[in-house]
N, C-alpha and C positions, 0 to 999 in steps of 0.2 A: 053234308056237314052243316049245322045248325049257324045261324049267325054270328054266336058271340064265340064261338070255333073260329069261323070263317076271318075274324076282328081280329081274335088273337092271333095267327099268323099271319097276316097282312102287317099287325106292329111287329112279331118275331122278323118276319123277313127286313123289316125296314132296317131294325136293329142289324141282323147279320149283316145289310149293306156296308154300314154307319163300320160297323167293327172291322171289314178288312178291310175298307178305306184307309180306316186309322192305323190297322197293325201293318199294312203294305207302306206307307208313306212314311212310316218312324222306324221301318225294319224290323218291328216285332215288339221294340219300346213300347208303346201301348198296344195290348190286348192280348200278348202273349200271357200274362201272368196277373190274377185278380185276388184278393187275400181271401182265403177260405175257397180255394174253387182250383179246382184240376190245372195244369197248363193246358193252351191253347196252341193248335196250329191251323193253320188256314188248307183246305184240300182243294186244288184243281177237279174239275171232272168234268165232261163231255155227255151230253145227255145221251141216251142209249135211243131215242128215238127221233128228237127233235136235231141232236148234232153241235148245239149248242153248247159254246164254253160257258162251264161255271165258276165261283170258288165258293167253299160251304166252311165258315170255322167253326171249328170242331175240338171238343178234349178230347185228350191224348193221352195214354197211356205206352210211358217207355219200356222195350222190353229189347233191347239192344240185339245185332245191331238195328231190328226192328221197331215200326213204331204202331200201336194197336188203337182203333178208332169202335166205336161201340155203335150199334145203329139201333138205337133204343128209341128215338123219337117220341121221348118222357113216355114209354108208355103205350104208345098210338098203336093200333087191331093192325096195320101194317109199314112196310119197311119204307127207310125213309127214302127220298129220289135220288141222294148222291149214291145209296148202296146200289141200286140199279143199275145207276149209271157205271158205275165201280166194276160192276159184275162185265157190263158189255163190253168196256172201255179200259183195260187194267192197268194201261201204262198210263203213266200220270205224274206230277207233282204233289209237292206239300212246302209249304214253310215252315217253320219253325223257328221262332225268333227270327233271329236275320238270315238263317242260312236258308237256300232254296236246294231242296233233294229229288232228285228223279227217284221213284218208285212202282213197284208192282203190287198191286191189289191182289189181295187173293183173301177167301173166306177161310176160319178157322176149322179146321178139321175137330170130330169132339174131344180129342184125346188133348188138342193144342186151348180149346174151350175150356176144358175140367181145370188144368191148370191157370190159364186166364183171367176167365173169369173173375175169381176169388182177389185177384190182383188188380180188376180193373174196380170190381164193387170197392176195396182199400181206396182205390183215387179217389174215389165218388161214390160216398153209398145211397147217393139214390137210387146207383142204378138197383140195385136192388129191388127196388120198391115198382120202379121199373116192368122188374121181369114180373113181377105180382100181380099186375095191373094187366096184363096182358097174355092171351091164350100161345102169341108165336114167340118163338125160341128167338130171342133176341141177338140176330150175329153178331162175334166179333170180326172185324177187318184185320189182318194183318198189312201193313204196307212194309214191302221188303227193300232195302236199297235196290238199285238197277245202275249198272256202269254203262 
């Protein structure tokens, strides 16, 4: 990774600190919702190699009573570290606004993708610009409640 790659996420990660700081401490009041911009939920995950708790926020798309996370990473030749972690780890949390939900991770099958998709580029059509930008098949996350 080139230096001003290596800049840009070094400030990206400061930022996602900065933001579930704020949306854990106000319950979701700030950071769940920005004008012009997807909702936000916060995702727990556990590294798949290191073991390490994380939280990654993340937009959301609602699709009841699931909720679908995109692992677009704007873009980037590969998948981002929460999908990983996701894949090893599938029991998990999220927040979403103030409520806190146990979930299970699971990858979209193509048939739950075709229909998706088209629903999560509506939230945010960068992703679109997204899939253009890059050779791999951009998953979607489904996260299903868990009792």
């Amino acid at each position: 990774m080139d230096r001003d790659a290596q800049s840009t996420w070094t400030w990206l990660n400061r930022g996602f600190g900065l933001h579930t700081k704020l949306y854990r401490a106000t319950r979701g009041m700030i950071g769940h919702r920005f004008p012009g911009a997807p909702p936000m939920l916060l995702l727990d995950h556990v590294g798949a190699r290191s073991g390490t708790k994380r939280t990654t926020p993340l937009a959301y798309v609602p699709d009841e009573p699931n909720v679908i996370v995109v692992a677009s990473k704007g873009g980037h030749p590969k998948h981002p570290a929460w999908y990983h972690n996701l894949v090893a780890n599938p029991d998990t949390t999220i927040q979403v606004g103030s409520e806190v939900r146990p979930v299970r991770a699971r990858v979209a099958t193509p048939e739950e993708r075709e229909r998706l998709w088209p629903k999560a580029v509506s939230f945010y059509k960068p992703y679109a610009s997204y899939q253009e930008r890059t050779s791999r098949e951009i998953p979607l996350v489904i996260l299903e409640p868990r009792t």
